[in-house]
C-alpha positions as CSV (number, residue, x, y, z in Angstrom):
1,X,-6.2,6.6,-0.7
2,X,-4.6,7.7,2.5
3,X,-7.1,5.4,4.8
4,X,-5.5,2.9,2.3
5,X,-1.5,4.2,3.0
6,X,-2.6,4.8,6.9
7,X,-3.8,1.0,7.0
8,X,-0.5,-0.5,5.1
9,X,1.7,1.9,7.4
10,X,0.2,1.3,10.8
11,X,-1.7,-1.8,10.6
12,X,0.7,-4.2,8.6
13,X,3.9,-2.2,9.8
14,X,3.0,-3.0,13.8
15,X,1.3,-6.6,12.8
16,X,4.1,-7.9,15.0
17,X,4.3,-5.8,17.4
18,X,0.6,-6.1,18.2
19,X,0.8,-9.4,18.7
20,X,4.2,-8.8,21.0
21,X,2.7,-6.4,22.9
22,X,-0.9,-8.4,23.3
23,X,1.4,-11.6,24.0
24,X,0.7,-13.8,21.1
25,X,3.3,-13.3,19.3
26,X,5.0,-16.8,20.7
27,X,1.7,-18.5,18.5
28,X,2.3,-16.5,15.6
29,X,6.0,-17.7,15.2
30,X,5.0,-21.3,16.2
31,X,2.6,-21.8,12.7
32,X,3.5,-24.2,10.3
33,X,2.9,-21.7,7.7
34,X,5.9,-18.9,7.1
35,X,6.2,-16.1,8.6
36,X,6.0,-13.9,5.2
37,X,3.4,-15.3,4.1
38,X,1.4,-14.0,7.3
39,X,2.4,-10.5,7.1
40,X,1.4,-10.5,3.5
41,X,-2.1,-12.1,5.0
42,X,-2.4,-9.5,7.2
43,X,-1.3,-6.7,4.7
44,X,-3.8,-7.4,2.1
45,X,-6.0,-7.3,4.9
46,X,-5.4,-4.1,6.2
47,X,-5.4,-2.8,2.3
48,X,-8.9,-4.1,1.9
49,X,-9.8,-2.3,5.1
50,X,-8.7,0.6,3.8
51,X,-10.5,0.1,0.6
52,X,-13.5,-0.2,2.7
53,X,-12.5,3.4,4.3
54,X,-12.4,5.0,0.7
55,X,-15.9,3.4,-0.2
56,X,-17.4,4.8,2.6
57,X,-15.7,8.1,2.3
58,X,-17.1,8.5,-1.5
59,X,-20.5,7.2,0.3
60,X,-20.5,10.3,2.3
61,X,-19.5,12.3,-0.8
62,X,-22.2,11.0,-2.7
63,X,-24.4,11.8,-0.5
64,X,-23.7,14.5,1.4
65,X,-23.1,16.4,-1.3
66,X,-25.2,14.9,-3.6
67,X,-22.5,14.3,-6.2
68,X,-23.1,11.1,-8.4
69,X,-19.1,9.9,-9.0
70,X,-18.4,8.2,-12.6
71,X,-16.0,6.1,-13.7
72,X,-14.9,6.6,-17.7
73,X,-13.4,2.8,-17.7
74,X,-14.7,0.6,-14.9
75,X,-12.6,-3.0,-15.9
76,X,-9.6,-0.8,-16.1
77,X,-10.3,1.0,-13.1
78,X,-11.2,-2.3,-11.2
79,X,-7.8,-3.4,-12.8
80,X,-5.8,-0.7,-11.6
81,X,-7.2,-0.6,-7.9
82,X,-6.2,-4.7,-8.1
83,X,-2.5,-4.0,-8.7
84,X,-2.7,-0.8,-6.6
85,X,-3.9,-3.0,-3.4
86,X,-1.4,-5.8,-4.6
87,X,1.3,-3.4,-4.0
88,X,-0.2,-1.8,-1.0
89,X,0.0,-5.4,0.4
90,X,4.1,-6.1,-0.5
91,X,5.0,-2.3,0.9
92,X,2.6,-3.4,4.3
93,X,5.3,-6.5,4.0
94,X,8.3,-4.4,3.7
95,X,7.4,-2.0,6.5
96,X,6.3,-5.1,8.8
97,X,10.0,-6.6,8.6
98,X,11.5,-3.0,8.5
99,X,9.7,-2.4,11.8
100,X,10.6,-5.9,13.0
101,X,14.2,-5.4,12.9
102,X,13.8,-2.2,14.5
103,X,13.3,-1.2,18.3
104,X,12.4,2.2,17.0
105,X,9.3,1.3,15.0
106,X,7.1,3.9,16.1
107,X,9.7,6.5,15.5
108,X,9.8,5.3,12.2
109,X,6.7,5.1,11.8
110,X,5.9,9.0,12.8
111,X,8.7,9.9,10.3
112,X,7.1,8.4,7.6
113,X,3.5,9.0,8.3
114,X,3.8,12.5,6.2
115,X,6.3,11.5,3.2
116,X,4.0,8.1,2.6
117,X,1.1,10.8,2.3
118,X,3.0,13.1,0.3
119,X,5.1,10.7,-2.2
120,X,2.6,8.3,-3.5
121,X,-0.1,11.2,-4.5
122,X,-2.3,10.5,-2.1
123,X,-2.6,14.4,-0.9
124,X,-2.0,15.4,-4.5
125,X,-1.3,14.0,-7.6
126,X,2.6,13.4,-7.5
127,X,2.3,15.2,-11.4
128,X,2.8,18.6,-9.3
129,X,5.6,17.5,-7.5
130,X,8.8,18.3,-10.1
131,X,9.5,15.8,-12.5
132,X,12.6,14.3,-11.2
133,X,10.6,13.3,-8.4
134,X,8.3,11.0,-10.4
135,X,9.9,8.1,-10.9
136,X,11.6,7.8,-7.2
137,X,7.8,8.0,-6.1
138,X,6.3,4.5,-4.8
139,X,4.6,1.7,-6.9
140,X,1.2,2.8,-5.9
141,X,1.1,6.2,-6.8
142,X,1.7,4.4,-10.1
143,X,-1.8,2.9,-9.7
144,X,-3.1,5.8,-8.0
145,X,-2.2,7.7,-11.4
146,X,-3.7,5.0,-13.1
147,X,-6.8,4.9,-11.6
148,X,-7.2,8.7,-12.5
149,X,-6.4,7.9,-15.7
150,X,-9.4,5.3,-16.0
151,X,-11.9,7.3,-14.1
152,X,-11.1,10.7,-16.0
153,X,-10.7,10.5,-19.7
154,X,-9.3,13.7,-19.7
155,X,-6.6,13.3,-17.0
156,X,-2.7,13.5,-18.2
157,X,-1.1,12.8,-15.1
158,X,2.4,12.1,-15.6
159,X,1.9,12.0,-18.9
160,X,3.1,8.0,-19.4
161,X,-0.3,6.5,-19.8
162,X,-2.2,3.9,-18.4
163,X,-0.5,0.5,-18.9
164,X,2.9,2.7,-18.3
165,X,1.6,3.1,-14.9
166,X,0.5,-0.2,-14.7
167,X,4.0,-1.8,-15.1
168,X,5.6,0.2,-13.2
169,X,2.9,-0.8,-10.5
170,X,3.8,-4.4,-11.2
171,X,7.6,-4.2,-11.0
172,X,7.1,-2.5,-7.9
173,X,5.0,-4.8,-6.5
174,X,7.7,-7.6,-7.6
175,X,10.9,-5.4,-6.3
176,X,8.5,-5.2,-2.6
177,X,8.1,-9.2,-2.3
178,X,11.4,-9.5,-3.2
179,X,12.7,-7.0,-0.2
180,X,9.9,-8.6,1.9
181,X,10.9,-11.9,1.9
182,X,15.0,-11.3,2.0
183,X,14.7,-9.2,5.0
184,X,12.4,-11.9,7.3
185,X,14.3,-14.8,5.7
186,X,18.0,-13.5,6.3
187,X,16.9,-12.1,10.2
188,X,16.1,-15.5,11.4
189,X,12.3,-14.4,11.3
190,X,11.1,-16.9,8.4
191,X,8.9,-19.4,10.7
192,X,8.8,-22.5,10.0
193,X,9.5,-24.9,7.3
């Protein structure tokens, strides 16, 4: 899980800025298609990327340490890593435009590098973090939770459940989108029509 948070931090936050910095940023901005909608592009892309970091991370597991890894509930697993990349992809969005608008975007980014680690669960499970913490975490520790609660039958977690955790995955997802796409469309950076 933190390839996948390093990936939506650093790859979808500086999307821009790569292409500013490589010089083809002007082509970028001159697409039919809205700008939002290639961030998003690009931050399901880099969530993917980091899904393919995890898988080969529990391929070395597996068989480094000869550990077979089993899944109690695959579909709701499968279900719960679909959400949890969803919102992966809308929080790559809202650090893309948050770094747009700012000239410090690598400062911000350093900042955040250890509280994205620490808040969603990736380092821990946010359940040992104190419990007024929980629900100020992000929307995927939500799924992160869920996933443990689909892969471990015996997992309490934050003690909510399942579906709990993926609806509050889902309105987080929603609440990203929507500060996504209000931030690039009121700063003049919405593309074209």
């Amino acid at each position: 899980m933190m390839g996948m948070w390093g990936n939506t931090l650093y790859g979808s936050g500086f999307a821009l800025a790569f292409d500013r910095w490589n010089g083809t940023i002007e082509y970028v901005l001159a697409t039919p298609s809205k700008l939002v909608w290639i961030i998003a592009g690009r931050s399901a892309s880099n969530a993917v990327l980091g899904l393919v970091n995890a898988l080969a991370i529990l391929g070395v597991v597996a068989l480094g340490y000869g550990t077979l890894i089993s899944i109690a509930n695959p579909l709701l697993f499968l279900l719960a890593l679909i959400l949890t990349l969803a919102s992966l992809s809308t929080l790559g969005v809202v650090f893309c435009s948050a770094f747009l608008l700012s000239r410090s975007a690598s400062v911000m980014t350093n900042g955040l590098e250890m509280p994205i680690y620490v808040a969603p669960g990736s380092m821990f499970p946010i359940a040992l973090l104190p419990f007024w913490s929980h629900p100020l975490s992000l929307g995927p520790s939500w799924g992160i939770d869920a996933m443990r609660c689909s892969a471990d039958a015996t997992y309490t977690g934050l003690g909510f459940g399942y579906w709990t955790d993926l609806l509050v995955v889902l309105a987080s997802t929603i609440v990203y989108l929507v500060i996504g796409f209000f931030a690039l469309h009121n700063h003049g950076a919405e593309g074209s029509p």
